[in-house]
TORKOLSE-628032 format. One record per atom (N, C-alpha, C): x, y, z; atom name; residue in three letters. Coordinates in pm, whole numbers, plus 50000, padded with zeros to 5 digits. Layout:
+-------+-------+-------+----+-----+
|    c1 |    c2 |    c3 |  a |   r |
+-------+-------+-------+----+-----+
|     X |     Y |     Z | CA | ALA |
...
+-------+-------+-------+----+-----+
END
This chain:
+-------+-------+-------+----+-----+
|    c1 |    c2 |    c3 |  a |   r |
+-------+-------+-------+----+-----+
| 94414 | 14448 | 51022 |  N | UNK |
| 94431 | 14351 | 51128 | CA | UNK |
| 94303 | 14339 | 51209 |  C | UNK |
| 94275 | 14192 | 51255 |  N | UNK |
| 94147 | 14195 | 51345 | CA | UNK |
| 94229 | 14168 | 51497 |  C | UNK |
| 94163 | 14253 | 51598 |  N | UNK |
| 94180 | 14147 | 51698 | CA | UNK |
| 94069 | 14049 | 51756 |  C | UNK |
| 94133 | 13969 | 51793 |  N | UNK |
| 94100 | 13823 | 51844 | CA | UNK |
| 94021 | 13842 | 51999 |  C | UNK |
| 93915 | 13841 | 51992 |  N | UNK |
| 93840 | 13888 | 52140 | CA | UNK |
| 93827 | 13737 | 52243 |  C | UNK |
| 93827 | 13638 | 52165 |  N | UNK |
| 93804 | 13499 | 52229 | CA | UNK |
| 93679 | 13377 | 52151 |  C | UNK |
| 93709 | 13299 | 52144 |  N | UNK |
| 93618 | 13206 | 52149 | CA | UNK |
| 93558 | 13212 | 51966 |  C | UNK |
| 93662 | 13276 | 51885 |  N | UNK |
| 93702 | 13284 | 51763 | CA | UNK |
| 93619 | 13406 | 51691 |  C | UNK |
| 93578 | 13515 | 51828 |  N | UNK |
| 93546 | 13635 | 51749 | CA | UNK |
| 93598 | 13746 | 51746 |  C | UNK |
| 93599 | 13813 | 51624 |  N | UNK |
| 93718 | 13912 | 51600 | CA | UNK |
| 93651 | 14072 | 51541 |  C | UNK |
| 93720 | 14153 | 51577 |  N | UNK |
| 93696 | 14263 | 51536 | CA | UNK |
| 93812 | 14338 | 51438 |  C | UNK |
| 93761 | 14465 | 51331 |  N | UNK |
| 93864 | 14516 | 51336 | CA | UNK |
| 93918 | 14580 | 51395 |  C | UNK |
| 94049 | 14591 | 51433 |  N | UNK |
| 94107 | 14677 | 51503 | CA | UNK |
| 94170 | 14810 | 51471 |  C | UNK |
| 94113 | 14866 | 51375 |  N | UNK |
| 94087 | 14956 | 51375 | CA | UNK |
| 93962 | 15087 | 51425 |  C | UNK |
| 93868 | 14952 | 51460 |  N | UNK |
| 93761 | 15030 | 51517 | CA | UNK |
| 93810 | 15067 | 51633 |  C | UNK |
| 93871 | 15036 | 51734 |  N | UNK |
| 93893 | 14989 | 51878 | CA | UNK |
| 93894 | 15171 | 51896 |  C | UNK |
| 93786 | 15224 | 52002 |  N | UNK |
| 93852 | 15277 | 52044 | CA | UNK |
| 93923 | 15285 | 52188 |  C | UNK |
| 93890 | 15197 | 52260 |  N | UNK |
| 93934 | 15176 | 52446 | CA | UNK |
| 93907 | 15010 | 52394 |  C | UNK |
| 93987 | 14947 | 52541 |  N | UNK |
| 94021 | 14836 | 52611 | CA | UNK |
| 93985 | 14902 | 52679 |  C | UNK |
| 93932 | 14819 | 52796 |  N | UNK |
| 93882 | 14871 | 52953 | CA | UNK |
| 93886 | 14664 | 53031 |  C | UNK |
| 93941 | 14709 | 53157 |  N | UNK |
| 93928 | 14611 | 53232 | CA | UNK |
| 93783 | 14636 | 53298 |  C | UNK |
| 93702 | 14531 | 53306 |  N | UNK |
| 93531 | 14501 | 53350 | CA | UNK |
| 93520 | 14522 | 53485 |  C | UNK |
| 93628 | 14440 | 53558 |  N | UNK |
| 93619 | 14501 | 53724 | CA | UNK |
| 93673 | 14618 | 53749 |  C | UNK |
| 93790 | 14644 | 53727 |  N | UNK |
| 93823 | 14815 | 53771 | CA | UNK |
| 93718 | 14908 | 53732 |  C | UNK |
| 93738 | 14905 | 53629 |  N | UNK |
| 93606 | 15010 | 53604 | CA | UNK |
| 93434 | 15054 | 53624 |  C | UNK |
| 93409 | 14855 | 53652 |  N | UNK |
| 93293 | 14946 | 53721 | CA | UNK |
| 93274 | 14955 | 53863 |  C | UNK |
| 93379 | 15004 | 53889 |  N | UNK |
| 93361 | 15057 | 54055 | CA | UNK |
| 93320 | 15186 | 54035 |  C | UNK |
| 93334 | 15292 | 53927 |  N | UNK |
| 93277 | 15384 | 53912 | CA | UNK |
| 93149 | 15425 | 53878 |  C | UNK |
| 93030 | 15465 | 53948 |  N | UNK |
| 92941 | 15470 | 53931 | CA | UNK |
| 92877 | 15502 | 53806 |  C | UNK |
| 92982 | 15625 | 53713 |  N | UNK |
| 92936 | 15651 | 53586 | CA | UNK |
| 92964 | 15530 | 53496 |  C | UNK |
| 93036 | 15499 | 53474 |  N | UNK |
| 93113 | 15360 | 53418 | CA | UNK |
| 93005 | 15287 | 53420 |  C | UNK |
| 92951 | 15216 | 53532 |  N | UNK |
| 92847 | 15157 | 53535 | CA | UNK |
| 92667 | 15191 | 53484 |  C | UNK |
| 92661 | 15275 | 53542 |  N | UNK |
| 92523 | 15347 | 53492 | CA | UNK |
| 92566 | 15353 | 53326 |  C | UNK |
| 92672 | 15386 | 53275 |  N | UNK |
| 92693 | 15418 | 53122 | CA | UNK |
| 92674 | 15279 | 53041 |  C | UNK |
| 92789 | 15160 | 53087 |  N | UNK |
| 92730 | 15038 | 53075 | CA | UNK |
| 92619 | 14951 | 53058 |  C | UNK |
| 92535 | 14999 | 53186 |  N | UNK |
| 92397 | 15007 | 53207 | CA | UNK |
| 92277 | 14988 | 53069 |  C | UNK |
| 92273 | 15174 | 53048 |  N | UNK |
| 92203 | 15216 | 52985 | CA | UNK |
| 92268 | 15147 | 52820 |  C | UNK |
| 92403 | 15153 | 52829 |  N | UNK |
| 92445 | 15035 | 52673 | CA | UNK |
| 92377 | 14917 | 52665 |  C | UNK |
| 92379 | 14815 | 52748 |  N | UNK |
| 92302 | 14731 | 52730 | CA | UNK |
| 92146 | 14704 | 52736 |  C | UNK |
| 92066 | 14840 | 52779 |  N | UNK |
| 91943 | 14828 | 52713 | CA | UNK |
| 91922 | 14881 | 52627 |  C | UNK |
| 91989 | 14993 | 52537 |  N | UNK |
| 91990 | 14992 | 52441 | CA | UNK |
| 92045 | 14908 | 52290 |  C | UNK |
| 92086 | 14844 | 52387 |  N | UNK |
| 92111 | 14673 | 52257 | CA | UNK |
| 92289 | 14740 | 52198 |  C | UNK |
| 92379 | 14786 | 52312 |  N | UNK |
| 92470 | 14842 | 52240 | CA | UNK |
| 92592 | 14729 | 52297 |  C | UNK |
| 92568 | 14654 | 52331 |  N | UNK |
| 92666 | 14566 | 52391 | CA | UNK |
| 92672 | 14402 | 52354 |  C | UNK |
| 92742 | 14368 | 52301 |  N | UNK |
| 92741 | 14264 | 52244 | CA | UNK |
| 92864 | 14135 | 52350 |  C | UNK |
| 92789 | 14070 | 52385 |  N | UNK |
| 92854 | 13939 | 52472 | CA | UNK |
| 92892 | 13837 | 52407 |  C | UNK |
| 93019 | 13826 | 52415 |  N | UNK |
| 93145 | 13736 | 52335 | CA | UNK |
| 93231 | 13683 | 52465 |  C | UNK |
| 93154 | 13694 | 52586 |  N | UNK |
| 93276 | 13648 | 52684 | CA | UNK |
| 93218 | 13505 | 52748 |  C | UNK |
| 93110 | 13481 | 52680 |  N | UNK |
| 93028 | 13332 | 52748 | CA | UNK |
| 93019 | 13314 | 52916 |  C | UNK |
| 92946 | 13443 | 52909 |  N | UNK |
| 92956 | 13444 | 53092 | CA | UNK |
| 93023 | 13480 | 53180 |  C | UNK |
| 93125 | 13523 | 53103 |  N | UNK |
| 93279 | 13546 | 53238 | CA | UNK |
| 93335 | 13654 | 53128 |  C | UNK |
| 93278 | 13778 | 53158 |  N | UNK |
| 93335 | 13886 | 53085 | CA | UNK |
| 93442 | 13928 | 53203 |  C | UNK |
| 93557 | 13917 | 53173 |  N | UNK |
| 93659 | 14005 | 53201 | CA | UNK |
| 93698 | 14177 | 53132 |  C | UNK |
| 93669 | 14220 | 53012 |  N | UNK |
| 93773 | 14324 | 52985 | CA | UNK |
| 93573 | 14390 | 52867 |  C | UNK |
| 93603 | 14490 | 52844 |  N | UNK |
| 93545 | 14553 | 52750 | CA | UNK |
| 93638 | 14625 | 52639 |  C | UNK |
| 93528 | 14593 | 52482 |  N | UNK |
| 93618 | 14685 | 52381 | CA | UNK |
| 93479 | 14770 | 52321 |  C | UNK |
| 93560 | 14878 | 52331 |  N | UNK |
| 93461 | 14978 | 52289 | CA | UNK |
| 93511 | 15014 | 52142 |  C | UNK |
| 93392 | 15023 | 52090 |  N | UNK |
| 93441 | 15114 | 51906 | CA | UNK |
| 93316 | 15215 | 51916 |  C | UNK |
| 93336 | 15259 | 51796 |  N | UNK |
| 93249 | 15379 | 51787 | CA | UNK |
| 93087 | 15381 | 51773 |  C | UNK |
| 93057 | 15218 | 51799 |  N | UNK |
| 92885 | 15211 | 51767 | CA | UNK |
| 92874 | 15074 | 51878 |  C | UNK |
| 92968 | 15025 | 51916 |  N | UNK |
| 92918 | 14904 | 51973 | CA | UNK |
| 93025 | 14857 | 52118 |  C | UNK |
| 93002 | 14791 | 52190 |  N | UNK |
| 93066 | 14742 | 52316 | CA | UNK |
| 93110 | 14588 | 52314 |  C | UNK |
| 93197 | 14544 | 52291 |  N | UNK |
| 93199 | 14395 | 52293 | CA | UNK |
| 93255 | 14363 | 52455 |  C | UNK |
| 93224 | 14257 | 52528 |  N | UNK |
| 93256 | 14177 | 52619 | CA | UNK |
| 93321 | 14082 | 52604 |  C | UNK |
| 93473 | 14023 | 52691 |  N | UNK |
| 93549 | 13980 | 52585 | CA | UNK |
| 93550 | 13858 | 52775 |  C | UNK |
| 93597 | 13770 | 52718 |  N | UNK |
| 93670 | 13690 | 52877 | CA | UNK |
| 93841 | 13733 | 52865 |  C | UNK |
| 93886 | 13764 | 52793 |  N | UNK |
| 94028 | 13737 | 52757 | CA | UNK |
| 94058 | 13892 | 52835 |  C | UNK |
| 94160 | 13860 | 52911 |  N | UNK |
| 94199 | 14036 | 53016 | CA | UNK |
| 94236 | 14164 | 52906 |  C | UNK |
| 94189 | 14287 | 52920 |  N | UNK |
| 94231 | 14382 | 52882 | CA | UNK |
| 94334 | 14411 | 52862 |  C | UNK |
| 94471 | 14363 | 52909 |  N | UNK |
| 94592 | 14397 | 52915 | CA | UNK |
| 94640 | 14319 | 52810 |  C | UNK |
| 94600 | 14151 | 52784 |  N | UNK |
| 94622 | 14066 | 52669 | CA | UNK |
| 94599 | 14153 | 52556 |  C | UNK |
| 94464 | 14171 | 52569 |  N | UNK |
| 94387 | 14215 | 52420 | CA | UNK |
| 94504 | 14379 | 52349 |  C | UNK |
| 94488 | 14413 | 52477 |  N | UNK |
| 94625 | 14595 | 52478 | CA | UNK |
| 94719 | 14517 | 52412 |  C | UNK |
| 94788 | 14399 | 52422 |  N | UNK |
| 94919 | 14356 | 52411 | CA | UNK |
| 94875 | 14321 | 52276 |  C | UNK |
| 94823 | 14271 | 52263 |  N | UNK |
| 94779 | 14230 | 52059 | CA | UNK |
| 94767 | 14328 | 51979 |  C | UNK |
| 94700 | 14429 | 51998 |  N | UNK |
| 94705 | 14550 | 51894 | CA | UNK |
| 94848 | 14612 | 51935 |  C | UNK |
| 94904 | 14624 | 52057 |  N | UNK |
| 95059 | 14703 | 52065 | CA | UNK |
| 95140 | 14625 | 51980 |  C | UNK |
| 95187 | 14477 | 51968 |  N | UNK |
| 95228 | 14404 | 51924 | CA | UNK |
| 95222 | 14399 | 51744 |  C | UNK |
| 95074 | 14412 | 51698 |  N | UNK |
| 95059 | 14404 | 51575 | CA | UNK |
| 95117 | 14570 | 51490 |  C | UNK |
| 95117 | 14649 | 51571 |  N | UNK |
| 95099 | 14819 | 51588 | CA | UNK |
| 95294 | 14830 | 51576 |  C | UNK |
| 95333 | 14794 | 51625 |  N | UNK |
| 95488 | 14778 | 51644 | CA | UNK |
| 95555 | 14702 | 51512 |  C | UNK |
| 95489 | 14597 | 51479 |  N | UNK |
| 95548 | 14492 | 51352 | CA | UNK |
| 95467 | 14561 | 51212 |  C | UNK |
| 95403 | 14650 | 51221 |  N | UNK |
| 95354 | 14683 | 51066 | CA | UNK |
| 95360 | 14862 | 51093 |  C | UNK |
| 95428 | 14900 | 51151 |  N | UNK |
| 95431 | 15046 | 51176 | CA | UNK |
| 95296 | 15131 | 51149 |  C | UNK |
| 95213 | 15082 | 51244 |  N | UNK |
| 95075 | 15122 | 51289 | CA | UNK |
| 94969 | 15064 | 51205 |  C | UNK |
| 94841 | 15139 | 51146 |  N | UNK |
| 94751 | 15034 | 51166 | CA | UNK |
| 94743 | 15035 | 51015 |  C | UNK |
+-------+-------+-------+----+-----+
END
């Protein structure tokens, strides 16, 4: 299964390892500085056309998504539930 990040780009979802909402989290200073240093190291990839709401993390890369964290949670729970996991 892929999920659907927005704007017709998809990952597998099996990589996923976190959903993260973009504003809650970087109120934390590490969160941010960690973020930070991802995107100068070229580890973050922008799929949200300017208006990143939510982050998906996998094991090599960061995508920026506009579509809320809780949606994106609800698509893999959803797909995760109808095929008895992944």
């Amino acid at each position: 299964m892929f999920l659907h990040l927005g704007d017709g780009y998809m990952i597998p979802s099996k990589e996923v390892v976190l959903i993260g909402d973009l504003e809650s989290t970087t109120s934390s200073e590490i969160t941010e500085e960690f973020l930070e240093i991802s995107d100068e190291e070229g580890f973050i990839v922008d799929y949200s056309g300017g208006n990143p709401r939510s982050f998906v993390l996998t094991g090599e890369t960061i995508y920026l998504s506009m579509i809320s964290s809780k949606t994106l949670g609800d698509r893999v729970d959803k797909f995760t539930e109808e095929n008895g996991g992944y």
